[in-house]
Backbone as CSV, one residue per row, in Angstrom:
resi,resn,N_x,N_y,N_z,CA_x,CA_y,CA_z,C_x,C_y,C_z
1,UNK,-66.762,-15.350,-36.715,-66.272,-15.600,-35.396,-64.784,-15.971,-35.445
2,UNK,-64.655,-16.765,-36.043,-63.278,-17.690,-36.218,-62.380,-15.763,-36.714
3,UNK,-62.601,-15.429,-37.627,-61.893,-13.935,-38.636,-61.404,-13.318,-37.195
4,UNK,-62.713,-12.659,-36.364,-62.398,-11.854,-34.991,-61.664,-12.400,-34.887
5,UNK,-61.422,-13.776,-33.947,-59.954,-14.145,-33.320,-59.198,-13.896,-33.563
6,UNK,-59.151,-14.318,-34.778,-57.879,-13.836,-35.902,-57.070,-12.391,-35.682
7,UNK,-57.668,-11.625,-36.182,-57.893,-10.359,-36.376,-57.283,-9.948,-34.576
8,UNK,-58.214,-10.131,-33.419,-57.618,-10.264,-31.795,-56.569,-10.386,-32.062
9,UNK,-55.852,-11.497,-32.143,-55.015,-12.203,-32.168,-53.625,-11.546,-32.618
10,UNK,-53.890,-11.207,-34.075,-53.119,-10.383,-34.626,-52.782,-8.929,-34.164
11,UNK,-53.903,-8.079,-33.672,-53.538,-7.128,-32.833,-53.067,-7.214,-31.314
12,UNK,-53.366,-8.124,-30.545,-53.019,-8.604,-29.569,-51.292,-8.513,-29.805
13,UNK,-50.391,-9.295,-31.045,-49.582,-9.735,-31.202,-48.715,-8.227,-31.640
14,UNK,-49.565,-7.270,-32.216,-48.747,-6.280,-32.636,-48.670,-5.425,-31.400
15,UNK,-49.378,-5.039,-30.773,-49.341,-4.125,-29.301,-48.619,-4.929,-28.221
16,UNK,-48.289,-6.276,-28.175,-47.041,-6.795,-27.606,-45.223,-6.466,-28.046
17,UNK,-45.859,-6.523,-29.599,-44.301,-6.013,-30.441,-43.891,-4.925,-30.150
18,UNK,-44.801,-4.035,-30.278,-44.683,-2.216,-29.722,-44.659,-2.184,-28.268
19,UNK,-45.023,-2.551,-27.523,-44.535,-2.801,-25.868,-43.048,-2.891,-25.541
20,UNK,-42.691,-4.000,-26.436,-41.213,-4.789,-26.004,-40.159,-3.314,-26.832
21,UNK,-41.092,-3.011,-28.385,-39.956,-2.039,-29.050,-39.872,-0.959,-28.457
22,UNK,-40.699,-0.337,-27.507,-40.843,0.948,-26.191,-39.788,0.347,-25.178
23,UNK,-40.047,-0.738,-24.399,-39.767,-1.168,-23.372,-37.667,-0.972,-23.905
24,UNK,-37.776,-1.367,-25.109,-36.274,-1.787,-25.297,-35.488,-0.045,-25.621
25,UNK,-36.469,0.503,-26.023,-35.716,1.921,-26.120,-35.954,2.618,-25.030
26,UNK,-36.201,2.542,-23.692,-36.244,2.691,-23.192,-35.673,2.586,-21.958
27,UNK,-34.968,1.382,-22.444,-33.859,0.575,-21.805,-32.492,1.178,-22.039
28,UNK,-32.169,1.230,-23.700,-31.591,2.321,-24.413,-31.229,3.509,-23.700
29,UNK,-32.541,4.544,-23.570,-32.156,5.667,-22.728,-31.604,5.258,-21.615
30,UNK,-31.893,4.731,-20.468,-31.751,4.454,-19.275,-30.270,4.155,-18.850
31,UNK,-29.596,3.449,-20.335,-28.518,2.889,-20.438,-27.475,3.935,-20.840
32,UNK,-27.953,4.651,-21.402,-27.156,5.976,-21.582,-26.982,6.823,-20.668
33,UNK,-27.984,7.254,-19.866,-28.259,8.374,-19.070,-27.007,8.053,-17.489
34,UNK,-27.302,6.213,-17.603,-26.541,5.140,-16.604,-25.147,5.778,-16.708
35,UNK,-24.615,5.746,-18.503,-23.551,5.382,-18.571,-22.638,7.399,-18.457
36,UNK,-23.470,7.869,-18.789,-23.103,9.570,-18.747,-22.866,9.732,-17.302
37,UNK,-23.590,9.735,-16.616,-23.819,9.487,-14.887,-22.649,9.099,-14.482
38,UNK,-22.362,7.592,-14.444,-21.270,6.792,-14.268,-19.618,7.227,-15.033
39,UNK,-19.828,8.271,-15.844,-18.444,9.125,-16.291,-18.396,10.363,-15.703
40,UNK,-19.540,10.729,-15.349,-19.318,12.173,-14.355,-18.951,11.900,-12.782
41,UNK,-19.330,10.532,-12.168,-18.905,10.186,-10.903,-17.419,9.920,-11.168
42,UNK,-17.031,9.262,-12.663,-15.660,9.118,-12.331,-14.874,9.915,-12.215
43,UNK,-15.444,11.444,-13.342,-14.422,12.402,-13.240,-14.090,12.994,-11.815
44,UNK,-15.475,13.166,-11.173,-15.853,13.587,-9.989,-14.229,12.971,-8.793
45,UNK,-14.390,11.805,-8.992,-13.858,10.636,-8.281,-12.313,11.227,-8.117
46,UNK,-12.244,11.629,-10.086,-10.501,11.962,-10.012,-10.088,13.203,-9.283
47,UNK,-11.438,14.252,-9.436,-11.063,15.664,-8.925,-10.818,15.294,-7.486
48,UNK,-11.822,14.385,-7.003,-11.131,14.141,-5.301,-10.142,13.821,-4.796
49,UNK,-9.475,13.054,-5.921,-8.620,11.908,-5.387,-7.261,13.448,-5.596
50,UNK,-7.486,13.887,-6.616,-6.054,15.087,-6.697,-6.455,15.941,-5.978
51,UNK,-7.721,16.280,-5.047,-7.678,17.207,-4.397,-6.873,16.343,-2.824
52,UNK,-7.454,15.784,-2.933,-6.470,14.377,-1.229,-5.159,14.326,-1.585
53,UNK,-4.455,14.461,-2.855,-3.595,14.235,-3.054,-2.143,15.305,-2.787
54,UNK,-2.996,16.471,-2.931,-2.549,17.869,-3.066,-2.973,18.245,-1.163
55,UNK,-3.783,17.904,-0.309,-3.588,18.075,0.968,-2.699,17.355,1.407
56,UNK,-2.754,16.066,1.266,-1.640,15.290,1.974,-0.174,16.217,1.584
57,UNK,0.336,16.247,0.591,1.673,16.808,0.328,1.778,17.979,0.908
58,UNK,0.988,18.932,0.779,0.757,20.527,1.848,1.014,19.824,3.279
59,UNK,0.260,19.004,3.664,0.428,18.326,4.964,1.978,17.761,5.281
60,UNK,2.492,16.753,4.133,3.613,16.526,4.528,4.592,17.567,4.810
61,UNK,4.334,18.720,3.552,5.304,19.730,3.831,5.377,20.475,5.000
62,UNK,3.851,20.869,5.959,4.564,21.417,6.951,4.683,20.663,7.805
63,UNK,4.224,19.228,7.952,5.519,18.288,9.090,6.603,18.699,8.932
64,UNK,6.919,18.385,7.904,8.687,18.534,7.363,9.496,19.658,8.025
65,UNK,8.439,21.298,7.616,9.018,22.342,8.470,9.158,22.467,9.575
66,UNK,7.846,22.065,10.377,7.877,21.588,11.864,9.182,21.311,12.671
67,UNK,9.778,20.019,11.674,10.428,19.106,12.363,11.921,19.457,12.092
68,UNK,11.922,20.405,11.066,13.405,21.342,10.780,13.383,22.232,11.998
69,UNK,12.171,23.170,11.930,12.337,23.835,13.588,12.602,23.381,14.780
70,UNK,11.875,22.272,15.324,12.084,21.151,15.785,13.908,20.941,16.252
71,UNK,14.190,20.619,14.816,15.858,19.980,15.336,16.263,21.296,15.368
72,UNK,16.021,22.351,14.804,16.923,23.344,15.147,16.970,23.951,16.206
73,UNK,15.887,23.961,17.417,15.650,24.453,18.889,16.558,23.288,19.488
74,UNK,16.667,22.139,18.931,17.233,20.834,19.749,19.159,21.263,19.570
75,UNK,19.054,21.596,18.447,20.844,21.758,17.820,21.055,23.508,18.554
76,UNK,20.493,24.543,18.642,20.631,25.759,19.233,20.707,25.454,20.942
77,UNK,19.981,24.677,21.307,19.851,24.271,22.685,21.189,24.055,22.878
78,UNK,21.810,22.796,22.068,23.103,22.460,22.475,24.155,23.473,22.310
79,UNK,24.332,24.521,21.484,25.240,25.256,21.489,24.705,26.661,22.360
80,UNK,24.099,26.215,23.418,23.668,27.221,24.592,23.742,28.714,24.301
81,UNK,24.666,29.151,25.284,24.366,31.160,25.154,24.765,31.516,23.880
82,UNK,25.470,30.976,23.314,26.143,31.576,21.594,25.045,31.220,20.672
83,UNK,23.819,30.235,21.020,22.769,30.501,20.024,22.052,31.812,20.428
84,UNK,21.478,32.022,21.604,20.947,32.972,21.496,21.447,34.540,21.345
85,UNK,22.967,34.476,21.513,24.027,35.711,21.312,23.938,35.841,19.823
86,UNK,24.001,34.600,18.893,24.218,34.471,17.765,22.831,34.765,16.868
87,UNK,21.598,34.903,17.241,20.471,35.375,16.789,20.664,37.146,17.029
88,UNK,21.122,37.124,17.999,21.441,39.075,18.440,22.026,39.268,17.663
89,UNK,22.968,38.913,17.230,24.023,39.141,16.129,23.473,39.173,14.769
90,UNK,22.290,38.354,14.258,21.846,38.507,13.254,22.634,37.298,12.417
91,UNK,23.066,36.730,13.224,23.775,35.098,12.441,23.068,34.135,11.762
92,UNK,22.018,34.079,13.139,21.092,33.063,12.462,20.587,33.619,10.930
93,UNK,20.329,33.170,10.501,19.557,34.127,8.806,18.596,32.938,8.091
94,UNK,17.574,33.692,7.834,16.145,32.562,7.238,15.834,33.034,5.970
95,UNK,17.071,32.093,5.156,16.946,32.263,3.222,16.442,31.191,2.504
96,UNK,15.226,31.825,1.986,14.819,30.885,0.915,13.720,29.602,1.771
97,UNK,13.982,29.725,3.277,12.743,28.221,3.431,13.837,27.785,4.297
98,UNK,15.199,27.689,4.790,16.323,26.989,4.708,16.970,28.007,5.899
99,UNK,17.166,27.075,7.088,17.715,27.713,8.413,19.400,27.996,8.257
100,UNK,20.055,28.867,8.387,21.600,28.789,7.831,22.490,29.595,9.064
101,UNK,22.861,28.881,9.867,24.246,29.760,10.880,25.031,29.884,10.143
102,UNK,25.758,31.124,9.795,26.033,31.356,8.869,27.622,31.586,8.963
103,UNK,28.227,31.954,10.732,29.425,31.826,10.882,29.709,30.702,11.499
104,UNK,28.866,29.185,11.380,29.010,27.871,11.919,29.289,27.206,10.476
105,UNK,28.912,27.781,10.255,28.888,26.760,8.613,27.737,25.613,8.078
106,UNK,26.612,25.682,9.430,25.560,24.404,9.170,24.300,25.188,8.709
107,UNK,23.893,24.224,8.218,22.651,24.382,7.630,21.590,23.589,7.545
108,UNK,20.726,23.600,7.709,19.294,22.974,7.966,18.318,23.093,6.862
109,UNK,18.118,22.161,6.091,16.877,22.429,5.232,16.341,21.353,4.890
């Protein structure tokens, strides 16, 4: 009687050991799988952040053009019939990105 216990006891004690040594590799995986996961969200994270990064600047750039057209209807306005005589003429000229009257001498870019 007393031996059984024993014997219980002792297996009792080893199928607890093998529980915890499962339980802990298991933990192991979990911790890996966590940590692979958690480097693919980051890469993820960076591709977004340079993709936001790369709209905004496209974005700034065509404010920017906008607002060159912008002053240049405002600056043609002021020099009245000779802007629009001066487009007939082929004065105005659009090189490179960069607005240029070209027998005024100004330039816009």
């Amino acid at each position: 009687m007393m031996e059984q216990k024993v014997r219980e006891e002792q297996e009792r004690r080893r199928r607890k050991e093998l529980e915890e040594r499962m339980s802990l590799e298991e933990t192991r995986e979990q911790l890996l799988k966590l940590q692979e996961k958690l480097g693919a969200l980051q890469e993820e994270k960076h591709q977004l952040f340079l993709q936001l990064k790369k709209v905004l600047h496209e974005e700034e750039k065509r404010r920017r053009k906008e607002q060159r057209w912008e002053n240049l209807g405002e600056n043609l306005g002021i020099l009245g019939n000779f802007g629009q005589f001066g487009r007939n003429l082929g004065i105005l000229e659009i090189f490179w990105g960069e607005v240029i009257l070209v027998n005024l001498g100004l330039i816009w870019g």
